[in-house]
C-alpha positions as CSV (number, residue, x, y, z in Angstrom):
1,X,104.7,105.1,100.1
2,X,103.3,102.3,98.0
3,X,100.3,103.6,95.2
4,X,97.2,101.5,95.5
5,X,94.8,101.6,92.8
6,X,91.2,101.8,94.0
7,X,88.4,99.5,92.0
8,X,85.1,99.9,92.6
9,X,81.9,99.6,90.5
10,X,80.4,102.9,89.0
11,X,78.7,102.2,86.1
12,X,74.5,102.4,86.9
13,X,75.3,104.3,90.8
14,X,74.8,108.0,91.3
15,X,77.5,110.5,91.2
16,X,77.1,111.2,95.1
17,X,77.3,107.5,96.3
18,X,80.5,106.8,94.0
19,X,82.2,109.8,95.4
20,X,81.3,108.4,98.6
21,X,82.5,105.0,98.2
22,X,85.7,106.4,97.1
23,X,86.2,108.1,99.5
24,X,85.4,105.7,102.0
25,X,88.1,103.4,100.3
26,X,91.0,106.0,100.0
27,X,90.4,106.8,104.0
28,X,90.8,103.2,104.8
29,X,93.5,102.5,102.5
30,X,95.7,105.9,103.4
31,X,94.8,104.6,107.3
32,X,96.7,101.5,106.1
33,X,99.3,104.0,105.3
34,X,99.0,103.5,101.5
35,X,98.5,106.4,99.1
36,X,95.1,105.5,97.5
37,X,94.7,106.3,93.5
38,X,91.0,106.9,92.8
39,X,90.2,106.8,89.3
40,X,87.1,109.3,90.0
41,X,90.2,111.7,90.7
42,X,91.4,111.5,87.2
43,X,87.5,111.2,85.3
44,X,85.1,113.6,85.0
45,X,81.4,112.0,85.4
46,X,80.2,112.6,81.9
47,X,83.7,110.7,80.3
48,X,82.3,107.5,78.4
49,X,82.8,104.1,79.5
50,X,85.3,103.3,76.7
51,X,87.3,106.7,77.4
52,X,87.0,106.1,81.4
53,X,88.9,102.5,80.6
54,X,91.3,104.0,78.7
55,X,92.4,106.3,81.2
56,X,91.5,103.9,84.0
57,X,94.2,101.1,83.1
58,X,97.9,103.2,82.4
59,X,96.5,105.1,85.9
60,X,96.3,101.6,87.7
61,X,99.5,100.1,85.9
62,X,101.1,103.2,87.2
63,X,100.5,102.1,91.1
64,X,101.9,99.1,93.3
65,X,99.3,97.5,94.0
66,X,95.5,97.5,93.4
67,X,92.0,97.0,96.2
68,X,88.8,95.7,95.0
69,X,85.7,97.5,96.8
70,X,82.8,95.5,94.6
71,X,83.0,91.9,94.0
72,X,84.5,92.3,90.1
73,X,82.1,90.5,88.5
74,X,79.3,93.1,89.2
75,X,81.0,95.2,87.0
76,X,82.8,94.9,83.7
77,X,85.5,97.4,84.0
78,X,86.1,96.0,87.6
79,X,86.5,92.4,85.9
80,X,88.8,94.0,83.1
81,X,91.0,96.0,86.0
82,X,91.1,92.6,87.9
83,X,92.2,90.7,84.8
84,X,95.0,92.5,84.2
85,X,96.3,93.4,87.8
86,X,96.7,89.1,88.0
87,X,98.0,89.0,84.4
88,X,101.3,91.8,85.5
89,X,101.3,89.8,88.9
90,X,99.9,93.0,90.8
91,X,100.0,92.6,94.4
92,X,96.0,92.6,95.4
93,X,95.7,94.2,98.5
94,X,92.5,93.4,101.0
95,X,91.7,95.6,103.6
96,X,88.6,94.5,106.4
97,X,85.6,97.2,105.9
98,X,86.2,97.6,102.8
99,X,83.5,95.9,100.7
100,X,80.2,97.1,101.7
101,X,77.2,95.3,100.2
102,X,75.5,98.3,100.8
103,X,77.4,100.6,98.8
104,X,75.4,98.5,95.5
């Protein structure tokens, strides 16, 4: 089964809401039959930014493919994930339902 890497903002949200939008995203992404990679899986809430990216980008060059929950640009580590999934040629996946404007 095809890893895909889950990016979604974080920075600025509560804990409860960005364990909800994860897990939102890994249910619709498993229903695709994909096994989602959450990076909230692998980061405990009080890591720093810098430290989060660091372990954020060899977890994400580790999957197949990569899905964007927030637009990237509302975020900087969603823009920096994004950048590099087009600079490896990732495949990008988009699945309907899975933005949420309300999930900002």
């Amino acid at each position: 089964m095809d890893r895909v890497y889950i990016v979604a903002k974080v920075t600025g949200l509560s804990t409860d809401l960005v364990r909800l939008k994860y897990e939102r995203a890994k249910d619709l992404v498993r229903g695709h039959g994909y096994e989602p990679v959450s990076p909230i899986d692998y980061i405990t809430p009080n890591t720093d930014w810098h430290r989060a990216m660091r372990i954020c980008i060899p977890l994400m060059l580790s999957c197949d493919a990569y899905t964007v929950v927030d637009p990237v640009h509302t975020t900087p580590g969603g823009l920096i994930e994004d950048t590099i999934g087009q600079w490896v040629k990732m495949p990008r996946l988009q699945f309907s339902k899975l933005n949420n404007d309300s999930n900002e």
